[in-house]
C-alpha positions as CSV (number, residue, x, y, z in Angstrom):
1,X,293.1,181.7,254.8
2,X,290.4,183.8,256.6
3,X,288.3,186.7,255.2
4,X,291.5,189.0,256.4
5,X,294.5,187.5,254.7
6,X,295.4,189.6,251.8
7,X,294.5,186.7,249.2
8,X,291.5,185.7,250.1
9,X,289.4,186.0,247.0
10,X,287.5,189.3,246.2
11,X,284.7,187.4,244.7
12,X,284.2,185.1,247.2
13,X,284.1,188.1,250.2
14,X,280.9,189.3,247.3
15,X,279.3,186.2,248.3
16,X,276.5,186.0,250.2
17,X,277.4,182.7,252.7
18,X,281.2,182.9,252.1
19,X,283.4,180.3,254.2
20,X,284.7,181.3,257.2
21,X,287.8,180.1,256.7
22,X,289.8,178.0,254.1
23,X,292.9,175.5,253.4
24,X,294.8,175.9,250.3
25,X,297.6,173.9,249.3
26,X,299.2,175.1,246.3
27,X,299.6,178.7,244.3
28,X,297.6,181.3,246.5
29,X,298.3,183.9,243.5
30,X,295.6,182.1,241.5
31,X,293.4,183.7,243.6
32,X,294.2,187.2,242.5
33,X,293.4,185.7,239.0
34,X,290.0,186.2,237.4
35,X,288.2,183.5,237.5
36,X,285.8,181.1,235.3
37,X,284.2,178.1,237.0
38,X,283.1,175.3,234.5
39,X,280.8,172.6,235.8
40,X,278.9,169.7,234.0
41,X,278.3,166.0,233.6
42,X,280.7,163.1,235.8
43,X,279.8,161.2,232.5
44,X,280.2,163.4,229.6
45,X,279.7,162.4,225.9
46,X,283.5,162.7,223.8
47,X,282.1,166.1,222.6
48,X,281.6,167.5,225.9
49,X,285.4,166.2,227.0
50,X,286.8,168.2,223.9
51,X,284.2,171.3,224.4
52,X,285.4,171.5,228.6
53,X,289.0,170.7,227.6
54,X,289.0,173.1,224.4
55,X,287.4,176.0,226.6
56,X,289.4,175.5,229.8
57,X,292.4,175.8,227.9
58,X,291.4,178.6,225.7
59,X,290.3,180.5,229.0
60,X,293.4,179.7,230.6
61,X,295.4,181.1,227.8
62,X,294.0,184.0,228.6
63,X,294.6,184.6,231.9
64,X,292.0,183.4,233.0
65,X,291.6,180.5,236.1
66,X,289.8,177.8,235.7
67,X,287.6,176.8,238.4
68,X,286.1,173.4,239.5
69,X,285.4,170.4,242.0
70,X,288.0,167.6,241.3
71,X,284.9,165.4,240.2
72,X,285.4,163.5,237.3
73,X,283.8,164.0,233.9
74,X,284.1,167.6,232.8
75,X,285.2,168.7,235.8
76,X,288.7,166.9,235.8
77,X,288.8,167.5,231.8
78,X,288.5,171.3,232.7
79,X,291.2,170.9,235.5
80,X,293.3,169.3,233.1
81,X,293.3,171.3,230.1
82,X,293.9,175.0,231.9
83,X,296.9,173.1,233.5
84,X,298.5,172.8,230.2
85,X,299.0,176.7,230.8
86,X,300.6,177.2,233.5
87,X,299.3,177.1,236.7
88,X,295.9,178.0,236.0
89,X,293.3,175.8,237.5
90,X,291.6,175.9,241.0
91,X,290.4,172.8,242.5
92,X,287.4,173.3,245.2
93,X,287.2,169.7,247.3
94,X,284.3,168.4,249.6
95,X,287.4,167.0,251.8
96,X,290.1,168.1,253.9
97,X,293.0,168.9,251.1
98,X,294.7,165.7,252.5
99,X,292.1,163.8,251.5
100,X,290.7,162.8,247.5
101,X,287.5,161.9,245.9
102,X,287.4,160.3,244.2
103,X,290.3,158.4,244.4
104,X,291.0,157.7,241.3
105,X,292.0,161.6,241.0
106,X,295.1,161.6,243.2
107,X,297.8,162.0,240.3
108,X,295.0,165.0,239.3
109,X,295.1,166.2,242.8
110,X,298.7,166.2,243.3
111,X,299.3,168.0,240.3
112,X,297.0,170.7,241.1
113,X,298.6,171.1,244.5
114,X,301.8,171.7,242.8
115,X,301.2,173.7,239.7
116,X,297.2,174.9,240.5
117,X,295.9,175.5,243.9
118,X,293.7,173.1,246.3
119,X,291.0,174.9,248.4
120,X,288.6,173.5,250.8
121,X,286.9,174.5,253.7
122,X,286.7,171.3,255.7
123,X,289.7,170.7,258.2
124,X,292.6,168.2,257.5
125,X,291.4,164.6,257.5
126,X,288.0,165.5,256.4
127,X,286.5,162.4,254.5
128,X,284.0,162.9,251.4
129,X,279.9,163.1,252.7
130,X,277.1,163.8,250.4
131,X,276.6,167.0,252.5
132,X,280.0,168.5,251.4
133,X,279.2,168.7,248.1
134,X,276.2,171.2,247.8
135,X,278.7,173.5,249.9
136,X,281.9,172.9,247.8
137,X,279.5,174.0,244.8
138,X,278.8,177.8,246.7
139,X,282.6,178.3,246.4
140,X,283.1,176.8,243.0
141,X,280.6,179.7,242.1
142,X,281.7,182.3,244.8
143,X,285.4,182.3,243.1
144,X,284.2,183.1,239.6
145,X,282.6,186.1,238.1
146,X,280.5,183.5,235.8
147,X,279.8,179.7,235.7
148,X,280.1,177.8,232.6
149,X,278.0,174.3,232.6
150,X,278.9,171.7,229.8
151,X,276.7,168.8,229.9
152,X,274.0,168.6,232.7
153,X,270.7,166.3,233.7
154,X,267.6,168.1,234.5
155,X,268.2,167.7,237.6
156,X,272.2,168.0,238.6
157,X,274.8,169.1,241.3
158,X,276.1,171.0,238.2
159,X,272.5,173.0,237.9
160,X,272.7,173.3,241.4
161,X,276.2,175.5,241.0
162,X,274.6,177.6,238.1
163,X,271.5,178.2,240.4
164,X,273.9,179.6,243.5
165,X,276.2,181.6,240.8
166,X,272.9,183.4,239.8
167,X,271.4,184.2,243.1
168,X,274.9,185.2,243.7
169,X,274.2,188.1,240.5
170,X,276.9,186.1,238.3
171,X,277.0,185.5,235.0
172,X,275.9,181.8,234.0
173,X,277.0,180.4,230.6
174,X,276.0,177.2,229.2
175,X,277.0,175.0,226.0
176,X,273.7,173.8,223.8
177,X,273.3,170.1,223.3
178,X,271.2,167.9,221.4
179,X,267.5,168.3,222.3
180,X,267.5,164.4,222.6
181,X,270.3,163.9,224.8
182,X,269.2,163.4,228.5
183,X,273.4,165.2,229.0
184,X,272.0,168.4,227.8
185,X,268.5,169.1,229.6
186,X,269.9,170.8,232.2
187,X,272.3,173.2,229.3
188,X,268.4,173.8,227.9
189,X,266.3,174.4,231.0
190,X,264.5,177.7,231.9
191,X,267.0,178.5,234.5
């Protein structure tokens, strides 16, 4: 997809440092869908699996498309519970859309190719690099209209995402934690 092609996504073109270009594998009507991105923790407590899966779903139900990076935590938990509607969850990759990380997400992957959508904008073959990720995060946040974050450090990739969505004029969202738990400093911060 290019910045021409009838589907590529409104909200993204309302971005400040949109892609240039994009592969998709899967369901490019999503992308006429509004859209929520949830973020959080790759090691979330069992709340903040049933608080991402309970939301993504409920968001899902109603028509809304749920937005994420295939990492694992409450990113795959958000992946999976909008796909229990159908069709309703966008996976963003810091890969090629042949590729998966992590690898222990390929059944997750596969699915989302063939009842979600798969979006990156690295070319096919494209292995994972720490670079990728920081610019897999602008799009997570340049598809929605507002970022949820579920579980974050101080200092986090997800935080990182809530910080682009807001220079980006979005709406950020986040779930409260306990005060004591390191998961939920970011959820609390001044941002």
């Amino acid at each position: 997809l290019t910045p021409g092609h009838p589907r590529w996504p409104v909200w993204l073109a309302a971005s400040p440092d949109p892609p240039v270009l994009l592969y998709a594998h899967g369901a490019l009507a999503l992308l006429d869908r509004p859209a929520l991105a949830i973020v959080g923790t790759r090691r979330p407590t069992g709340q903040g699996r049933e608080i991402a899966s309970r939301l993504a779903r409920c968001a899902a139900a109603h028509g809304w498309c749920v937005v994420s990076g295939l990492a694992s935590g409450i990113d795959a938990c958000a992946h999976l519970a909008a796909l229990a509607e159908p069709g309703r969850s966008i996976a963003v990759l810091g890969t090629g859309i042949d590729q998966c990380y992590p690898a222990h997400h390929a059944q997750l992957a596969r699915q989302l190719a063939t009842e979600g959508l798969l979006l990156s904008e690295y070319p096919l073959g494209t292995h994972a690099a720490k670079h990728h990720f920081p610019c897999r995060n602008r799009i997570v946040a340049g598809l929605a209209s507002s970022t949820l974050v579920i579980e974050a450090a101080a200092r986090s990739g997800s935080l990182l995402t809530a910080q682009m969505a807001v220079d980006m004029g979005r709406d950020v969202l986040a779930v409260p934690g306990s005060i004591y738990s390191e998961h939920s400093q970011g959820c609390h911060g001044p941002q």
